[in-house]
N, C-alpha and C positions, 0 to 999 in steps of 0.2 A: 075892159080892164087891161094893165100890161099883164104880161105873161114876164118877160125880160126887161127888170126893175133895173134901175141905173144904175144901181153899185154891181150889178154882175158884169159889167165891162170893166174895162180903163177909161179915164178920162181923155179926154181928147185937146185939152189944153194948147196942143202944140198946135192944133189946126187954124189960123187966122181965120176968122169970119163963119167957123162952122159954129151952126146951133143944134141942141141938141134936138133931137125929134121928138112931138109929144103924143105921139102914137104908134110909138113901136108896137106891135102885136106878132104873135109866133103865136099859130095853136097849141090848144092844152098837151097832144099827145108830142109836141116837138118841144117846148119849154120844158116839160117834165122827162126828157131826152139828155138834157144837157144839166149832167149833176156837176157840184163843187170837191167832188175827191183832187181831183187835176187843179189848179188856179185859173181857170177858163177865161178871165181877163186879159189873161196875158196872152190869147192866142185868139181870142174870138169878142169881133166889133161888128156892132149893126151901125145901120145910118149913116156911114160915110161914101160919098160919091166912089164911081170904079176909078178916078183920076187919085183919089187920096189914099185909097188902098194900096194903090201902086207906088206913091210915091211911100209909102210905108216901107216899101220890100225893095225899092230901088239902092244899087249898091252895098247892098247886105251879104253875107257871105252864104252858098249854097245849104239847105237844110233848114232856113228861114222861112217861117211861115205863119198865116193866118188863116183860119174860118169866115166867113162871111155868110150874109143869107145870099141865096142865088135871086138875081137879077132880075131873071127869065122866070124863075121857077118858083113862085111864092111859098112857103112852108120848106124848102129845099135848102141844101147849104153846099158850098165850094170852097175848096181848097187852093190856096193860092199859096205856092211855093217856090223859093227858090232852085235853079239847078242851073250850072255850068254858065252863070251869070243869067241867065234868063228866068221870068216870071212866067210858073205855067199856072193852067188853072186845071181840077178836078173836079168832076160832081162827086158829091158825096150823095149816093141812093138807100131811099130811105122807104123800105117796104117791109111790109108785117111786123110794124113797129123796132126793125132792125138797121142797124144804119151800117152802112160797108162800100168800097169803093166798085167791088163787083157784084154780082149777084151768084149765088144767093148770098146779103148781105147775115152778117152774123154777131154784131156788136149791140148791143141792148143801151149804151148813150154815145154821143160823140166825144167826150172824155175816153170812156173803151177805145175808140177807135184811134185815136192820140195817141194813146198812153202805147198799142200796138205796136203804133207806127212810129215813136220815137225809140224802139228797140229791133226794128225789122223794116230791111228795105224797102219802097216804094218799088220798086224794082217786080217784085213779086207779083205784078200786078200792067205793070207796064216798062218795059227794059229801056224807057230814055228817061225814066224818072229813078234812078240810082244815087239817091240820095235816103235819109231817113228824116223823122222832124224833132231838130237837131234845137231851132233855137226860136221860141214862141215871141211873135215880132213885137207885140208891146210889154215884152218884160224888160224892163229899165235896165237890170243885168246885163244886159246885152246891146244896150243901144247902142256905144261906142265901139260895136264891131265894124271892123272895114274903114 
């Protein structure tokens, strides 16, 4: 079964030639992580290649960002932000059902840990990420920035 049903993203419309995947899967204790208080659409996309994610965040103004599942890390997810024109990436660590970019992590979903960090530095955490998460990259709002 999915876990991460297709209306909990954005569409991807914009993408030429992408399809959508029909086997997205997240385990139970990671899909039941990521609630709807926040519009998790607008910041968090599976299934697109790491060349479309970037071109997501490219030329976007610092504090622009998305979630993603990690690559490497199956059940894992990464932050991918802007800062000082440059795309960095973050693991987001996900231990005793807590999600946080350090350990001990202390956020109970990754919305918590959003909702955190778009009122409190990245900074706090790593001093060349001085930015906060300022503008969730598929929110339509804001596409015409930059």
């Amino acid at each position: 079964s999915q876990y991460l049903k297709k209306r909990d993203y954005a569409p991807v419309d914009n993408y030429p030639g992408y399809e959508e995947p029909t086997n997205l899967q997240l385990p139970p204790e990671t899909s039941m992580a990521i609630d709807t208080a926040f519009p998790m659409e607008t910041y968090l996309r599976q299934g697109l290649s790491r060349e479309e994610y970037r071109r997501v965040l490219q030329n976007k103004p610092d504090g622009t960002f998305l979630i993603r599942p990690s690559i490497h890390k199956p059940g894992q997810f990464t932050l991918d932000i802007v800062v000082q024109d440059e795309i960095k990436k973050v693991s987001i660590i996900h231990e005793h059902s807590k999600y946080g970019l350090v350990s001990p992590t202390t956020f109970s979903t990754i919305t918590q840990l959003v909702e955190h960090y778009r009122r409190k530095s990245l900074r706090e955490h790593n001093r060349q990420l001085d930015t906060q998460l300022i503008y969730p990259a598929f929110d339509q709002r804001f596409s015409n920035y930059r």
